[in-house]
GUMIGU-889314 format. One record per residue (C-alpha): residue in one letter; x, y, z. Coordinates in steps of 0.25 Angstrom, whole numbers, plus 5000, padded with zeros to 4 digits. Layout:
N
REC type east north   up
REC    A    X     Y    Z
...
% end
This chain:
346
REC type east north   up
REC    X 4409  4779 5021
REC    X 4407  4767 5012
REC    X 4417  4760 5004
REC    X 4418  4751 4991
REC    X 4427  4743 4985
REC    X 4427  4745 4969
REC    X 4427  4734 4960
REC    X 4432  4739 4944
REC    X 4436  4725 4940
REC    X 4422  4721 4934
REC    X 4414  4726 4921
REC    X 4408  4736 4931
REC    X 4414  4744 4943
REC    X 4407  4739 4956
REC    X 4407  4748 4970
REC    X 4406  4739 4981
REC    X 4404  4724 4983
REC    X 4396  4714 4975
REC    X 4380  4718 4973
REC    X 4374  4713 4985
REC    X 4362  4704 4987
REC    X 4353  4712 4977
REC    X 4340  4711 4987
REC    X 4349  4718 4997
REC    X 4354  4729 4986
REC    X 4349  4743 4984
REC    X 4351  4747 4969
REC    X 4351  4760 4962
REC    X 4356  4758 4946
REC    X 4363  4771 4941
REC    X 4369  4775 4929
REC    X 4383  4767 4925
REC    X 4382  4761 4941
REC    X 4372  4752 4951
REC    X 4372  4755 4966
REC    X 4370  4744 4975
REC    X 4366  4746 4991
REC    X 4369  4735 4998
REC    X 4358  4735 5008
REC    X 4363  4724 5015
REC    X 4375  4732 5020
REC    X 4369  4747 5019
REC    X 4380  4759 5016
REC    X 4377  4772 5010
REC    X 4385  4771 4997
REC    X 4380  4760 4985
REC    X 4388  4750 4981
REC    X 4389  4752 4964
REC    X 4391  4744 4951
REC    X 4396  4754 4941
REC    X 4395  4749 4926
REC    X 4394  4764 4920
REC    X 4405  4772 4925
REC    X 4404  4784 4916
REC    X 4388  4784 4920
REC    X 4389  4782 4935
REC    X 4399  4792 4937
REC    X 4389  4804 4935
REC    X 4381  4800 4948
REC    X 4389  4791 4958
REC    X 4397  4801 4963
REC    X 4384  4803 4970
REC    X 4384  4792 4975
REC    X 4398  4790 4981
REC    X 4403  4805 4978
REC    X 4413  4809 4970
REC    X 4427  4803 4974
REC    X 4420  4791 4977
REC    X 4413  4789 4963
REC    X 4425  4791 4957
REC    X 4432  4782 4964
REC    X 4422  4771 4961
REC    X 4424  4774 4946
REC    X 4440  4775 4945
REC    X 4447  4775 4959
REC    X 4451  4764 4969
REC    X 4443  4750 4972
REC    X 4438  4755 4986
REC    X 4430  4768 4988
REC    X 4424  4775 4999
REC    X 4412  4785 5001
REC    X 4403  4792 5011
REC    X 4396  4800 4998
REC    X 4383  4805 5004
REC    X 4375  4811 4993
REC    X 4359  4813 4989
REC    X 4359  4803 4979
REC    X 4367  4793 4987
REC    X 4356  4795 4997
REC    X 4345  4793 4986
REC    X 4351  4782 4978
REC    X 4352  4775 4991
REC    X 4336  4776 4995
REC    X 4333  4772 4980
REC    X 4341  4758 4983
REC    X 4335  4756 4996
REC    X 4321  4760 4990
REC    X 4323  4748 4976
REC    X 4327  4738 4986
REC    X 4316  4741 4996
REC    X 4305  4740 4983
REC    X 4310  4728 4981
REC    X 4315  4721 4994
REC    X 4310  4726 5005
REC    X 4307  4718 5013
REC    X 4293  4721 5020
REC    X 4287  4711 5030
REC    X 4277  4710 5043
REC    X 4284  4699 5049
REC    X 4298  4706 5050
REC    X 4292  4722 5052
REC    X 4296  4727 5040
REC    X 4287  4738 5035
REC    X 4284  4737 5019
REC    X 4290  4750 5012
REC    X 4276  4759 5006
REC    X 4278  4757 4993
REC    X 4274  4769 4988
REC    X 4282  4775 4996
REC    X 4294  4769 4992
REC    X 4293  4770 4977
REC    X 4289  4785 4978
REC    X 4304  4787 4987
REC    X 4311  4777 4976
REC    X 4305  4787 4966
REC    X 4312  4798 4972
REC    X 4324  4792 4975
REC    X 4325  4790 4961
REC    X 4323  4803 4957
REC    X 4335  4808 4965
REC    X 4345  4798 4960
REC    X 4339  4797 4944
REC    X 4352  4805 4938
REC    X 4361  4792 4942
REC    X 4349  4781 4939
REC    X 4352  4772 4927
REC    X 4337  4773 4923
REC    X 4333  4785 4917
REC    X 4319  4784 4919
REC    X 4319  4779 4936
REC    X 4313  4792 4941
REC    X 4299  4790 4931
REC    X 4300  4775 4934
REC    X 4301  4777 4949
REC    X 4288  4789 4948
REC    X 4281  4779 4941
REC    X 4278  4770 4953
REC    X 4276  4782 4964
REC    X 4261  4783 4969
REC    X 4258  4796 4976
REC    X 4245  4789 4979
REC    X 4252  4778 4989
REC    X 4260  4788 4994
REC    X 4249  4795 4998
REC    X 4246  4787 5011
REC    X 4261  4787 5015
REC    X 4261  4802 5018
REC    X 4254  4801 5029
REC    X 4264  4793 5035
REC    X 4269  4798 5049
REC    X 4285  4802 5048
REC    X 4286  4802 5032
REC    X 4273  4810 5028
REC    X 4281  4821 5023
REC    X 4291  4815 5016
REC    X 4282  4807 5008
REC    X 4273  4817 5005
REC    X 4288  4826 5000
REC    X 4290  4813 4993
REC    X 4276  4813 4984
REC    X 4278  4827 4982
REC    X 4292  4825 4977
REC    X 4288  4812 4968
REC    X 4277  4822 4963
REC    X 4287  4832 4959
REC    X 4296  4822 4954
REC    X 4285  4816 4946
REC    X 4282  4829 4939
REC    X 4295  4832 4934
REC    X 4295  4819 4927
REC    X 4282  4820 4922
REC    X 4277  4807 4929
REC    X 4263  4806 4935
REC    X 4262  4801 4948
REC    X 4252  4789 4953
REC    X 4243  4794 4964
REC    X 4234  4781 4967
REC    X 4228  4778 4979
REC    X 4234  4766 4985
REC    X 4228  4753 4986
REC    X 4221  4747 4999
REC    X 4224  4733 5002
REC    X 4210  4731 5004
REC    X 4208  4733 4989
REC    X 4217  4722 4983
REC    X 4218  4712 4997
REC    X 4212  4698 4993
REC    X 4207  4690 5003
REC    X 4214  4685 5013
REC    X 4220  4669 5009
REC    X 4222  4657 5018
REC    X 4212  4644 5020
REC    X 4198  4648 5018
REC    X 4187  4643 5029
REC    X 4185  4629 5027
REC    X 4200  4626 5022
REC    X 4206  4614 5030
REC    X 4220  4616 5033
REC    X 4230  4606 5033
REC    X 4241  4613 5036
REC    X 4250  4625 5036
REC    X 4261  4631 5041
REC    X 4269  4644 5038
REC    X 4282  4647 5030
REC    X 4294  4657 5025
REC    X 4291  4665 5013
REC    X 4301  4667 5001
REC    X 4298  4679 4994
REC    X 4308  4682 4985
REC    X 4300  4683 4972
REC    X 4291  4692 4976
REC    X 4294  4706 4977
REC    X 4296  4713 4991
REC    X 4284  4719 4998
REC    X 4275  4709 4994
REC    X 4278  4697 5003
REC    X 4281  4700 5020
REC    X 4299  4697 5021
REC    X 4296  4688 5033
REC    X 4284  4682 5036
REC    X 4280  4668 5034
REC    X 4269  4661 5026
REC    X 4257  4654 5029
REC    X 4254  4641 5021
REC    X 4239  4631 5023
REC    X 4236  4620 5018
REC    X 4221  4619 5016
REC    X 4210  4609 5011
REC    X 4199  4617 5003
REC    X 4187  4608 4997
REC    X 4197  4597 4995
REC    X 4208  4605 4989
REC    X 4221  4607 4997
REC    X 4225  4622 4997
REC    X 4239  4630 5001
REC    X 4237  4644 5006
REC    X 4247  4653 5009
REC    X 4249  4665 5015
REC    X 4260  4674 5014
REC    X 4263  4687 5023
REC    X 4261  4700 5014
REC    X 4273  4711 5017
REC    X 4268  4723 5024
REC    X 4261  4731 5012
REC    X 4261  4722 5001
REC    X 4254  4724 4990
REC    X 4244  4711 4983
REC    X 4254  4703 4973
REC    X 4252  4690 4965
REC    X 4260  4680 4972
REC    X 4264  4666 4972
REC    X 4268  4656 4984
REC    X 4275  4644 4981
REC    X 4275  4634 4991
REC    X 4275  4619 4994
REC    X 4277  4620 4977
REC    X 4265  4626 4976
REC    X 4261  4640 4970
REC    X 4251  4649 4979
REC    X 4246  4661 4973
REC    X 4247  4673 4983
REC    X 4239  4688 4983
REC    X 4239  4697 4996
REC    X 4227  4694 5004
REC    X 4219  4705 5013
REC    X 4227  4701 5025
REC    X 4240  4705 5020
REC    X 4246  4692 5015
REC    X 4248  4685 5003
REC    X 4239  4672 5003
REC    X 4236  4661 4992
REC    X 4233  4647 4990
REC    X 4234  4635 4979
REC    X 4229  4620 4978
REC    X 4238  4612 4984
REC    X 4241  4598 4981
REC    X 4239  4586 4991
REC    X 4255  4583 4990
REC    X 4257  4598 4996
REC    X 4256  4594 5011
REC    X 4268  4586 5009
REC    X 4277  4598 5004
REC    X 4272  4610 5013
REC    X 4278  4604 5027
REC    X 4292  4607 5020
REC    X 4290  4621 5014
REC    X 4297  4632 5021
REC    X 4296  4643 5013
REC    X 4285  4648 5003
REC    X 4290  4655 4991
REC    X 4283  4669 4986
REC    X 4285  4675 4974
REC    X 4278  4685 4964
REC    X 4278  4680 4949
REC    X 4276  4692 4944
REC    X 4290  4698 4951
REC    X 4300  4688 4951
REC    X 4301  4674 4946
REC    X 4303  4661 4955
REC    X 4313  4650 4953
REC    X 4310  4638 4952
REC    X 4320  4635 4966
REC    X 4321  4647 4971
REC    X 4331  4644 4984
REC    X 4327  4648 4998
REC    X 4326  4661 5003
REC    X 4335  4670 5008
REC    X 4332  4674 5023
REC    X 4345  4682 5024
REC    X 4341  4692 5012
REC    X 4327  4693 5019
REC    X 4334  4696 5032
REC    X 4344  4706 5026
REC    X 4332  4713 5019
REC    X 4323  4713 5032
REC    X 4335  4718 5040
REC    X 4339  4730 5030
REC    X 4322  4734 5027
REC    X 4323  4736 5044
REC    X 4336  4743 5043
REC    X 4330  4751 5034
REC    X 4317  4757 5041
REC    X 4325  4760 5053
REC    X 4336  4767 5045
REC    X 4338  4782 5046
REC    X 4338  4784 5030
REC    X 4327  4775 5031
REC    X 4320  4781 5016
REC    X 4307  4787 5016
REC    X 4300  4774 5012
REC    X 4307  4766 5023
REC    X 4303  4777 5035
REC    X 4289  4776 5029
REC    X 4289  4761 5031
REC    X 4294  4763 5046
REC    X 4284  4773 5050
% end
């Protein structure tokens, strides 16, 4: 059973307490009314902002069953619910599945598997599909179609425990496909040896003056790229009379190659994946930079291409990496584990 306190008060009718911390939310926008997991503090039944009442009262009485829908939109300031229905189930995997795209937290240091991706979007499609009648965007289903690759999926059916549902999966997505009259990609997936630069760090004949390792803050780049946990590697070199910094920071399990930026010791270090599965970068460094490096904890990685930096960005937040870290493990260990997530762990 899972209760809410209702809140009519506002210019929109809210189910449940405040949003929670948006990192730690699984969304799904419907029609007339947001629902809000708060995977901080999992329960079956969403929390909901309800701006459209005439619009979400078509669809979610599937979500809390009849009595309690309608008591959410005219009834008392407390309701309760043990509702269980197909799209409950499938509005709650699509949550899970956004957030994971875009938090999970995948990383060597603290054995958390990355999520294949092509995987995951091919079960975000289908998910989609089975909850589009209640979706606020009328065109998800094609937009969702448009990024599954058969081709990488290919190579996941021949993992042991999940073989067959992937393959029901394709097969499905071909169907589904059809029926919309989209055209599925069917490329063959890249090697990391075809796009791997060279490994960075000092070159033969580099002196190095010093070094040391600190944490990494990787807020502004998107999840996947960078490992959750590990630390970086920093060296200061002299290189036919120039003084270099090199950095190298831990890829996540997986990662794809990306333009990236370090900022460190006030310098900007240019960063791509190099064949050993991190991503590694130098800069000419001025003399006065020995001076500031002893006092740097932290260096801060970012993607200019996905999210801008501020100028004083603040410190990190290690609760929020923890909660995340702890909720991705809670979640591959879990019974209702989705499909992505079991393919992860196997």
């Amino acid at each position: 059973m899972t209760g809410f306190a209702v809140d009519r008060t506002g210019p929109a009718l809210v189910v449940g307490g405040p949003a929670p911390d948006p990192r730690l939310t699984g969304l799904v926008e419907g029609r007339g009314a947001l629902l809000l997991w708060n995977l901080a503090a999992p329960q079956p039944h969403p929390a909901a902002i309800v701006w459209d009442p005439a619009l979400a009262t078509e669809w979610l009485w599937e979500v809390y069953g009849p009595d309690t829908a309608a008591a959410v939109l005219d009834g008392p300031d407390t309701v309760a619910t043990a509702w269980e229905s197909p799209v409950l189930d499938a509005a709650r995997d699509l949550a899970l599945l956004r957030w994971a795209e875009a938090w999970w937290p995948a990383s060597y240091a603290a054995a958390v598997p990355a999520l294949p991706r092509a995987l995951l979007l091919a079960e975000t499609t289908w998910c989609t599909a089975r909850v589009e009648h209640l979706l606020e965007d009328e065109e998800a289903v094609e937009r969702a179609l448009s990024r599954v690759d058969l081709g990488a999926l290919a190579p996941l059916r021949s993992n042991p425990g999940v073989d067959t549902e992937i393959a029901d999966l394709s097969e499905r997505l071909g169907d589904l496909a059809e029926s919309y009259g989209v055209v599925l990609r069917a490329e063959a997936p890249a090697r990391r040896e075809d796009w791997a630069l060279a490994a960075g760090g000092p070159a033969p004949g580099d002196l190095t003056v010093s070094g040391g390792t600190v944490a990494v803050d990787a807020r502004f780049t998107p999840r996947g790229l960078v490992d959750a946990e590990s630390d970086a590697a920093w060296t200061l070199v002299q290189r036919s009379g120039a003084w270099l910094l090199t950095l190298t920071v831990p890829a996540a399990p997986d990662a794809a190659d990306a333009v990236l930026t370090a900022r460190f010791a006030g310098l900007d270090v240019p960063l791509r994946l190099d064949a050993n599965g991190a991503f590694t970068g130098e800069t000419e460094a001025p003399l006065d930079v020995v001076t500031r490096l002893a006092a740097e904890t932290r260096v801060l990685v970012h993607a200019p291409w996905f999210a801008p930096v501020p100028p004083e960005p603040g410190p990190d937040d290690p609760q929020w990496r923890a909660a995340a870290l702890a909720f991705a493990r809670a979640r591959l260990a879990s019974p209702d584990a989705t499909l992505t997530e079991r393919a992860a762990r196997s």
